[in-house]
C-alpha positions as CSV (number, residue, x, y, z in Angstrom):
1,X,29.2,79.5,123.8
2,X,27.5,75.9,124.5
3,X,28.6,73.9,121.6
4,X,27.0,70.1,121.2
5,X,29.9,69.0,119.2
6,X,33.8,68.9,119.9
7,X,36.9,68.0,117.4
8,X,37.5,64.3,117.6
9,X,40.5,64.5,118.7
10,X,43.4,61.5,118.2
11,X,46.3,59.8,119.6
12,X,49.7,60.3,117.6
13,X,50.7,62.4,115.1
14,X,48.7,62.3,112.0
15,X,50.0,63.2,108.1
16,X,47.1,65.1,107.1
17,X,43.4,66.1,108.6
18,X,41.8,63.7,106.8
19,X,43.6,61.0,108.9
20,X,42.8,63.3,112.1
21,X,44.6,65.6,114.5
22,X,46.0,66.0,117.6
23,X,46.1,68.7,120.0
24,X,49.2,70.8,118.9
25,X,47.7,69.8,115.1
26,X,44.4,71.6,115.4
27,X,46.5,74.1,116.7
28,X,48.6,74.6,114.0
29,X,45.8,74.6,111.8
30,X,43.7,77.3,114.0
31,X,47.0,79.6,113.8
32,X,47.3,79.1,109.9
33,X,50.4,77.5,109.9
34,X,51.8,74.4,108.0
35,X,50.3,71.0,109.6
36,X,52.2,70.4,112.4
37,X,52.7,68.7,115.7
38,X,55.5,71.1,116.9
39,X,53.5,74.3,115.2
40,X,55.7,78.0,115.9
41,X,53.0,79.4,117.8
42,X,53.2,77.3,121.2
43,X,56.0,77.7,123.7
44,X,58.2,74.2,122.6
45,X,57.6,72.5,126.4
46,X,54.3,73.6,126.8
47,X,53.7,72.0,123.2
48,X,55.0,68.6,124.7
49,X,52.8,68.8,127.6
50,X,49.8,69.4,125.4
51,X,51.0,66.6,122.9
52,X,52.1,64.2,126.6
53,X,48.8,65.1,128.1
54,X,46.6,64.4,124.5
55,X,48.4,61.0,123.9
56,X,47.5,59.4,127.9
57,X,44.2,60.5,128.1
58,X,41.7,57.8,127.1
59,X,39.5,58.2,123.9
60,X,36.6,59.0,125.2
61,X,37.8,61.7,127.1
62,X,40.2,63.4,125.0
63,X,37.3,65.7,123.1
64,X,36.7,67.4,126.5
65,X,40.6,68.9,125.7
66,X,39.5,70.6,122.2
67,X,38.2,73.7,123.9
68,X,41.8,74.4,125.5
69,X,43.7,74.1,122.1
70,X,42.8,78.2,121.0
71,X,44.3,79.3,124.4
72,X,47.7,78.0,123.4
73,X,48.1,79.6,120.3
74,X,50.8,82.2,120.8
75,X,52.2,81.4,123.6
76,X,55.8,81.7,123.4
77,X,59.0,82.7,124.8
78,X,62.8,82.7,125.1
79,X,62.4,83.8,128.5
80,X,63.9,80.0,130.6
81,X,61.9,80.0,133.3
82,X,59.4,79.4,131.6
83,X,60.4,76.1,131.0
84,X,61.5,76.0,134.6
85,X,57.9,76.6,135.7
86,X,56.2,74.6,133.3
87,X,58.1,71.6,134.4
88,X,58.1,72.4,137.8
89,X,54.2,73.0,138.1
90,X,53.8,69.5,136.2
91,X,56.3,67.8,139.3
92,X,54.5,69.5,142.0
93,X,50.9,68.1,140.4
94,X,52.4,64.4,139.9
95,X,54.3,64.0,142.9
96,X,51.5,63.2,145.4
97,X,50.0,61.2,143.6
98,X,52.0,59.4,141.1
99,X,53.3,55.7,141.7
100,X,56.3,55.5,144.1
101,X,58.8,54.1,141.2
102,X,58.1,57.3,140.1
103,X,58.4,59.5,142.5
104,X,62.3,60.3,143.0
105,X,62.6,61.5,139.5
106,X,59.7,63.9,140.7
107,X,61.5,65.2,143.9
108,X,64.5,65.7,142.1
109,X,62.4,67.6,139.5
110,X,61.2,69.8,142.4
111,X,64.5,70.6,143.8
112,X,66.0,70.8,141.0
113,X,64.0,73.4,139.2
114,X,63.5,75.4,142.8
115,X,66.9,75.8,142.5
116,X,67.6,77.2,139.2
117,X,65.1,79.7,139.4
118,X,67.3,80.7,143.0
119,X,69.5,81.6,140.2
120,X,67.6,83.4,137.5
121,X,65.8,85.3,140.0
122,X,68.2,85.8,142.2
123,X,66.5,84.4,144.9
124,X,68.0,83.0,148.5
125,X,69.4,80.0,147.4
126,X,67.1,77.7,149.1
127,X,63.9,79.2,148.2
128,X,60.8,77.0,147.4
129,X,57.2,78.7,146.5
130,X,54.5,76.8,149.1
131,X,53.3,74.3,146.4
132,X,56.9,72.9,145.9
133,X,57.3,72.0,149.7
134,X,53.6,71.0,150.1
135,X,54.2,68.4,147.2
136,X,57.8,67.6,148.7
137,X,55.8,66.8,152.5
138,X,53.6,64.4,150.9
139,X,56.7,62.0,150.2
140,X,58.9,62.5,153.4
141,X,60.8,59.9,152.6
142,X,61.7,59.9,148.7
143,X,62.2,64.3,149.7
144,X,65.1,62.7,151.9
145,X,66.8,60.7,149.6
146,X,66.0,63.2,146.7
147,X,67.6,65.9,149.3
148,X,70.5,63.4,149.3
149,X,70.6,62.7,145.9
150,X,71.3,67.0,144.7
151,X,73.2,68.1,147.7
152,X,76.2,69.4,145.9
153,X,74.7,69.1,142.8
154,X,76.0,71.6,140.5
155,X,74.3,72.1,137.0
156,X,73.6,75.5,134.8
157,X,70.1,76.6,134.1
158,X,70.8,76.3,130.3
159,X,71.5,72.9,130.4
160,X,68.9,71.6,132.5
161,X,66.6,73.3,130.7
162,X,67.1,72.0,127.8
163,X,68.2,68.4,129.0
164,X,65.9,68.1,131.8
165,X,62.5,69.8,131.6
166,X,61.4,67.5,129.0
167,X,62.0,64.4,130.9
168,X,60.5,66.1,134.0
169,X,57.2,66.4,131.8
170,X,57.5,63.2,130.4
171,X,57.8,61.8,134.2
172,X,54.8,64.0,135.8
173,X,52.4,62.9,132.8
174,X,53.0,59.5,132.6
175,X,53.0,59.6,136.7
176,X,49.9,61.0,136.8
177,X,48.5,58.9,134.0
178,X,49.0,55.6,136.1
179,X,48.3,57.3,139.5
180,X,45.5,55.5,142.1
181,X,42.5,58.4,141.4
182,X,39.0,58.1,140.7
183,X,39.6,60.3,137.3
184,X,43.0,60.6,136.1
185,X,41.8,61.9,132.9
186,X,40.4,64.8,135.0
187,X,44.0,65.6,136.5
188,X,45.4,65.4,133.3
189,X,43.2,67.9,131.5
190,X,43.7,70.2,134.9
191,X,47.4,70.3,134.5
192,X,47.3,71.3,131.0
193,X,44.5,74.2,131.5
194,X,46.2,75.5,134.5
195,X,49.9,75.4,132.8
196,X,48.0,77.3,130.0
197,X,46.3,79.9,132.6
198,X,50.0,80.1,133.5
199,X,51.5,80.8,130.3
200,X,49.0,83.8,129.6
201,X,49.8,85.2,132.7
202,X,53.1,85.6,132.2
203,X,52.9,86.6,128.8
204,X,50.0,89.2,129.8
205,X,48.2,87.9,126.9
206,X,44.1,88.7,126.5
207,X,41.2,86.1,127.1
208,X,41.3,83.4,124.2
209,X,39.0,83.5,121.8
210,X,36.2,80.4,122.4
211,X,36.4,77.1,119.7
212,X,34.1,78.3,117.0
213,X,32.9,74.9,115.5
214,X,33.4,77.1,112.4
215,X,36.9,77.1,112.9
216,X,37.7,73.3,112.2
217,X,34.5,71.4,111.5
218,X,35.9,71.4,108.1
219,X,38.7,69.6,108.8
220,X,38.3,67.6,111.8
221,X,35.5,64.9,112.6
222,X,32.7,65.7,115.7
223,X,32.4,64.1,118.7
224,X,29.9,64.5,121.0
225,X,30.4,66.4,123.9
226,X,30.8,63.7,126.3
């Protein structure tokens, strides 16, 4: 469907509609549930990065995220790796390219998640999928000292999930957000769709349905397709 018209979309949280919405808002609203930033129907991490990757892209931009927000909606799951793999394909994206006071906490990220999934799927400790070690070989030197840094390191997959995925998406957005590209909007909006793509694969879900301007032109303001 070719629409001319996308949901003006807004930084924040917002009380109400008529004050605006965010991502994770419209979707709340689309799955019929209370207003909400942090709506039931969205896998809690992948909710953040939705919110992280909404809040850092630039105004003019951010419209060009509406047509992702039905594809979230339902995407959920006590199963932890999937937090593991959320965070972990948000490192691998930031690490090439984000700043280099940055980078450490996203080697560790890499490392770190690589090796609690050796232990929920019984993996060779050691194993790393060819993204993670492509990302780690673009920063020989911080993959050194981040090598350095978790040698002996010993922390259980419940707690890092829950203490450290959410800084590691906090830490990939923001990296890619200030990193030296010609469109770091672009990269932004890439992550989230392909973390999404992700999601649905994994939860062998059907295509999502396409934004019906139907849906929310009753409660959101246009914007022009940019």
């Amino acid at each position: 469907m070719t629409v001319d018209m996308l949901p003006m979309l807004g930084r924040g949280k917002h009380r109400n509609p008529k004050r605006g919405a965010c991502f994770m808002e419209l979707a709340s609203y689309l799955a019929g549930e209370r207003w909400s930033d942090h709506p039931r129907c969205t896998h809690p991490l992948l909710a953040m990065l939705a919110r992280a990757v909404n809040d850092l892209t630039v105004d003019a931009e951010r419209p060009k995220l509406a047509p992702l927000v039905p594809s979230v909606i339902g995407l959920n799951s006590a199963d932890p790796r999937w937090d593991l793999r959320i965070a972990l394909r948000a490192a691998v994206t930031a690490l090439p390219i984000a700043p280099s006071d940055r980078q450490q906490t996203l080697a560790v990220a890499i490392i770190g998640c690589e090796r609690m999934l050796d232990v929920l799927d019984e993996r060779e400790p050691g194993t790393r999928d060819a993204a993670s070690v492509a990302a780690l070989e673009s920063a020989p030197r911080t993959t050194e000292w981040a090598e350095k840094f978790c040698k002996g390191a010993r922390i259980r997959p419940s707690r890092f999930v829950r203490d450290a995925t959410p800084s590691i998406i906090s830490a990939a957005v923001q990296g890619i957000a200030e990193a030296c590209v010609s469109d770091p909007d672009a990269q932004l909006r890439d992550l989230l769709g392909a973390t999404i793509d992700d999601c649905r694969a994994w939860a062998d879900a059907e295509p999502a349905p396409a934004l019906d301007p139907e849906s929310w032109s009753d409660v959101v303001r246009p914007a022009p397709v940019p």
